[in-house]
N, C-alpha and C positions, 0 to 999 in steps of 0.2 A: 597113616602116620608111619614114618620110617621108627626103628627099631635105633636106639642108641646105643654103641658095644665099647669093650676097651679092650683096646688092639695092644698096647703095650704100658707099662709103668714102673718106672724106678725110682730109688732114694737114693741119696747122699748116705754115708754113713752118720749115725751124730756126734758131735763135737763137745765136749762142757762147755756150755755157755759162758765162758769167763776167760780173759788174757791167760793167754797160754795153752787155751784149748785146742785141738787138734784141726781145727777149721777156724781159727781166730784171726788166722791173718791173711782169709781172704776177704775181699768184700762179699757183702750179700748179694751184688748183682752178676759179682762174677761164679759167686755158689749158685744162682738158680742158670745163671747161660751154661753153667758145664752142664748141667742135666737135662737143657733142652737142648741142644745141640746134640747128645749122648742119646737125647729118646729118638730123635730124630735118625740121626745114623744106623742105628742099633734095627731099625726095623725098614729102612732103606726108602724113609719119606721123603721128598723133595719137598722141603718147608716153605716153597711158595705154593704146595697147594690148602697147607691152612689159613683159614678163613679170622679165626681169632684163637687168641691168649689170652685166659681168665686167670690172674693170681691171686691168692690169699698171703697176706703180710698185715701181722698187726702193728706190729710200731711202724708207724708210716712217718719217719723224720730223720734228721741226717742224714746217712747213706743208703737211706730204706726211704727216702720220702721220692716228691717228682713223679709217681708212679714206675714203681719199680720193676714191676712187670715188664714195661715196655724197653726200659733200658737193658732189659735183662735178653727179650729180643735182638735188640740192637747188637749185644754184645755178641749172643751166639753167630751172629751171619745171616742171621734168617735174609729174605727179602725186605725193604724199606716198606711195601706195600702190603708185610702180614702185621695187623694192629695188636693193642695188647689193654686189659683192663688191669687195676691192683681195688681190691676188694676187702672190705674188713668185717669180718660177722666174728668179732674176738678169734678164740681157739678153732673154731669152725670153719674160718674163710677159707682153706681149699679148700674143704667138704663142699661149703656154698659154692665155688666156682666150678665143681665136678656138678653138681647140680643143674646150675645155671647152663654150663658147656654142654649134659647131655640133655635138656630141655631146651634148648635152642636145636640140635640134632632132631627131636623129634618133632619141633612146629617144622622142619625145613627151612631154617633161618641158615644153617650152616650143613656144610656135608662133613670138616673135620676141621678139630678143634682141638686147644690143649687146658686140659684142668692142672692147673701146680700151686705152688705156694714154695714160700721161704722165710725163715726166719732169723735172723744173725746176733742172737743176747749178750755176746760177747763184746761187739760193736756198737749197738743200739739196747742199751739195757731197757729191761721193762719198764714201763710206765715213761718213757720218756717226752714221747707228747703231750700227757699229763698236763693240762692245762690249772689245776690246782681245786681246791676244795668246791668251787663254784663253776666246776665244768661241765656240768651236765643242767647249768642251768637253774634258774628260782622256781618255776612251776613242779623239775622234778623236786627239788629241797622242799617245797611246801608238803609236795604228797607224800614224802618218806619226811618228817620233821624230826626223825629221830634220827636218822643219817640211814645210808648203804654201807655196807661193810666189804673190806676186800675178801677175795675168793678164799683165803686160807680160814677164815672166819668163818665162813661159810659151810666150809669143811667141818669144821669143830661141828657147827648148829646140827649138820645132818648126823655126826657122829653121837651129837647126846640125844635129837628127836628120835632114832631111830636105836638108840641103846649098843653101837657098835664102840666092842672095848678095846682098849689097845693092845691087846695082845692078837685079836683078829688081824685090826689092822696092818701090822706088823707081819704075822705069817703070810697076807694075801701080796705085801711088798716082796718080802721074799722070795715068795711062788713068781712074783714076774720076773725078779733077776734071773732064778732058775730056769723058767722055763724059755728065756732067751739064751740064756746060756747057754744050754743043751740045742735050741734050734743053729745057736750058730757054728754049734762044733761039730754037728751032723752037715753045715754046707747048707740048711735050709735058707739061710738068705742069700746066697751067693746069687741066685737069680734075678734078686731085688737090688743091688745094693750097685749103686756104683763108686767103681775106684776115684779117690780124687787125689791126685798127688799134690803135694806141697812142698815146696822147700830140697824136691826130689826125694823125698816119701812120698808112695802109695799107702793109702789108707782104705783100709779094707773092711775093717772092727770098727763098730758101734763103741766107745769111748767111755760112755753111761752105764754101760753093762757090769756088773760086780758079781762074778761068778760064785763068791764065796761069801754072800751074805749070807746069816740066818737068821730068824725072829729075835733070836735070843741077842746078836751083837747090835740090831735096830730100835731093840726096847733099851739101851742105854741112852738114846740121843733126847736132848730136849725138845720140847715142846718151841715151835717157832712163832707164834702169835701171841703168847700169852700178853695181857694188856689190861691194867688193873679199870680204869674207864670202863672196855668191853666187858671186863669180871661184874663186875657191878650191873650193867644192862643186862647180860646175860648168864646169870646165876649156873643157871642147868649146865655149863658148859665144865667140863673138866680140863681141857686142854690135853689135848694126846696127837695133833697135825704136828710130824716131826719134818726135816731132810728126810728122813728114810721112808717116808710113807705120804712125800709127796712127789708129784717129778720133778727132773731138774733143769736149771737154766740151760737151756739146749741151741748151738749153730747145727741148722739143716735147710734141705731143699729136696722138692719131692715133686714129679710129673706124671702125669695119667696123659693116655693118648687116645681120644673117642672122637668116634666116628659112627656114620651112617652104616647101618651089614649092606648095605647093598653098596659103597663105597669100599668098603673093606675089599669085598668080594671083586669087587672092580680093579683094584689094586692087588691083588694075589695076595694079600695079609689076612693071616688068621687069626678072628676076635679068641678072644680069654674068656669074657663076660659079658653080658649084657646090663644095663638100667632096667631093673623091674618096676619100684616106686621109690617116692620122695617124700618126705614129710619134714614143715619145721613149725617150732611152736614157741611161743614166749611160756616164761614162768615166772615165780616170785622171784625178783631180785635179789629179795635181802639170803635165803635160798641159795637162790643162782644156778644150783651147781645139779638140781630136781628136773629140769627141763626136760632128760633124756627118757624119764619116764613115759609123760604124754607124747613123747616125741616118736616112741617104741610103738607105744598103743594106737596112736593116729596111724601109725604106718604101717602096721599086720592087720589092721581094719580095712584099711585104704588096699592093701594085697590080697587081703580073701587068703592070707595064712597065720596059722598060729607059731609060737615062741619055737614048738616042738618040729616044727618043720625046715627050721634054720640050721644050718651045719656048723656051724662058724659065728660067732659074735664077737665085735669087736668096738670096747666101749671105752672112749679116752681114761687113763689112766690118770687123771689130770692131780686126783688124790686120792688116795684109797677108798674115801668113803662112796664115791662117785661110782663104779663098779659093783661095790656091796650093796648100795642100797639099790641100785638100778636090778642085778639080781635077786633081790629080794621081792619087791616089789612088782616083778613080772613074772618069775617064778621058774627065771632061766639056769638051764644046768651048769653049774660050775667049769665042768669040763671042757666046755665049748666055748668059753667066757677069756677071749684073750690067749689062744692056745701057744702063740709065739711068745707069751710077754708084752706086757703092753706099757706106755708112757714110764713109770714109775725105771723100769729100767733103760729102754728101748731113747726113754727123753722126750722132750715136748718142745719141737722147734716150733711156736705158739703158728704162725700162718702154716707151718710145711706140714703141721699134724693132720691136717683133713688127709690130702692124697698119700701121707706118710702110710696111714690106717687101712687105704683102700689098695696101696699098694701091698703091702703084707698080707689084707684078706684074699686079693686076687690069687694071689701067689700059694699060700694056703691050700685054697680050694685045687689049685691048680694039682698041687701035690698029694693031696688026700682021697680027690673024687670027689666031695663036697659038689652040692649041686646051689644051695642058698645059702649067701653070706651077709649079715646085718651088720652096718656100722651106727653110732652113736655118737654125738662128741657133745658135751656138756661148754657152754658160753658166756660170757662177760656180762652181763646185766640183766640174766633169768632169758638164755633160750634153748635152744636145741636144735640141731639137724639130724635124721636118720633114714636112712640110703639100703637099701634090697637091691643085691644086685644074684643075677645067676650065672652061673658058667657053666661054658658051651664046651 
């Protein structure tokens, strides 16, 4: 079996997902063709010798519907004859399409592929295909009869099963504004990040970033779910999911470029990393957000390594309790947990957050010497994806 590498990967910077944010008024097909076009150039690929385009895009309607991937091809230049997927595993689906792109590398289905994703909140607000209380169908309603709860709900339930108080949750918000902070004023993403101009601004700065939060100005904000109905089902719940300790509405787009090593090597391009293992798992829905647990443990099982052998982890930020508990629970060191900042400041463009994650871990390792890097991303109706990758 050929060996899967990633030969290069970039982001968008982020945008606040809302009118007037810094990427608002492009389209989202035109935010993911600049970064495929930009991965393309940038490492001197001729894009008719890729074989496919796998993207992750979760609101898939309005100018995110039709399959947006391909148009997003279309748009860059590529050749008529390179195809394209748009894929939806919730918060996950680039991580699933880097998956899918470097498991296809290793059956020999493909020699070189691109994993991305995009997301555009600004444009296509969440939940927009939402087909209404009976979307998911009567057989799912009969199994949960007491309902599913949205993700911020969810939040809350791990913050009271697991006793995390809102003053944690607040300082570990913090820690990620900071420690993005600090990476982008040291130039650490400069290698990650591409410029997109607009309006004849260049944009350089991640938008989401708030260099001068502390715990203490985040414990002023309210609670965003609170909901007398759910107070009543679910007593144990204090409510402490604010704005500041969850991510925010995020416009992004993000590309991974893998390939075969022995194409690589063919092409004079030098891999970054390699695919080590894959793992994805469902979980309890009403939950949700627990997935990345078993998702961890299936996948240091599945590698033949432990937690202590990872240099790097990087576990969506999607809400603070999501991180905490996921450290908790495996018993990973703080330190290594999100070392740029992760979601809560960095933003959650919901499709671009898989290859967002794996571009920043690549990048990471690249800079550190880091030899194993673990990503995680918590999913839409109880699942998980979790990705080992090494660098070379």
């Amino acid at each position: 079996m050929s060996s899967a590498v990633i030969v290069d990967a970039i982001r968008t910077p982020s945008g606040k997902g809302k009118p007037g944010g810094q990427l608002s008024e492009l389209h989202p097909a035109e935010l993911l063709s600049r970064t495929l076009r930009a991965l393309t150039e940038r490492t001197g690929l001729d894009p008719a010798l890729v074989d496919d385009v796998i993207g992750g895009c979760v609101s898939q309607a309005g100018e995110q519907a039709l399959n947006i991937t391909r148009n997003a091809v279309l748009g860059a230049g590529f050749p008529e004859a390179v195809p394209a997927t748009t894929i939806d595993r919730q918060c996950g689906s680039s991580q699933q399409a880097a998956h899918f792109a470097a498991q296809g590398v290793i059956s020999g289905a493909y020699d070189v592929v691109i994993a991305c994703g995009v997301e555009s909140m600004s444009r296509v607000p969440m939940g927009t295909p939402n087909l209404g209380k009976n979307a998911a169908g009567p057989a799912v309603a009969a199994r949960y009869p007491e309902g599913l709860v949205n993700q911020g709900v969810s939040a809350e339930l791990i913050s009271a099963r697991w006793k995390f108080g809102r003053d944690e949750l607040d300082e570990f918000s913090a820690r990620s504004h900071a420690r993005a902070a600090a990476t982008a004023a040291s130039g650490g993403f400069d290698a990650e990040i591409l410029p997109i101009t607009v309006n004849g601004a260049t944009l350089t700065v991640d938008e989401t970033v708030r260099a001068g939060t502390t715990a203490e100005k985040l414990g002023g904000l309210k609670a965003s779910f609170q909901d007398e109905r759910l107070a009543r089902r679910f007593p144990e719940i204090d409510w402490k999911i604010t704005p500041g300790n969850s991510s925010p509405l995020t416009d992004g787009a993000s590309a991974v470029l893998i390939m075969s090593e022995e194409k690589a090597n063919a092409l004079g391009l030098r891999p970054k990393a390699r695919f080590h293992s894959f793992a994805v798992t469902g979980s309890d829905p009403l939950l949700m957000l627990t997935g990345v647990i078993p998702a961890t443990q299936k996948l240091l099982a599945r590698a033949g390594v432990s937690i202590e052998d990872i240099d790097a982890y990087e576990v969506n930020e999607a809400f603070a309790p999501v991180p905490l508990v996921w450290q908790r629970e495996i018993g990973a060191d703080p330190e290594k947990l999100n070392p740029r900042g992760g979601a809560i400041a960095l933003g959650h463009p919901l499709g671009a957050s898989g290859t967002r994650l794996l571009t920043t871990l690549v990048n990471h390792l690249e800079a550190t010497g880091g030899r194993y890097g673990l990503q995680t991303m918590c999913e839409g109706g109880g699942m998980a994806n979790a990705t080992l990758i090494e660098r070379l």
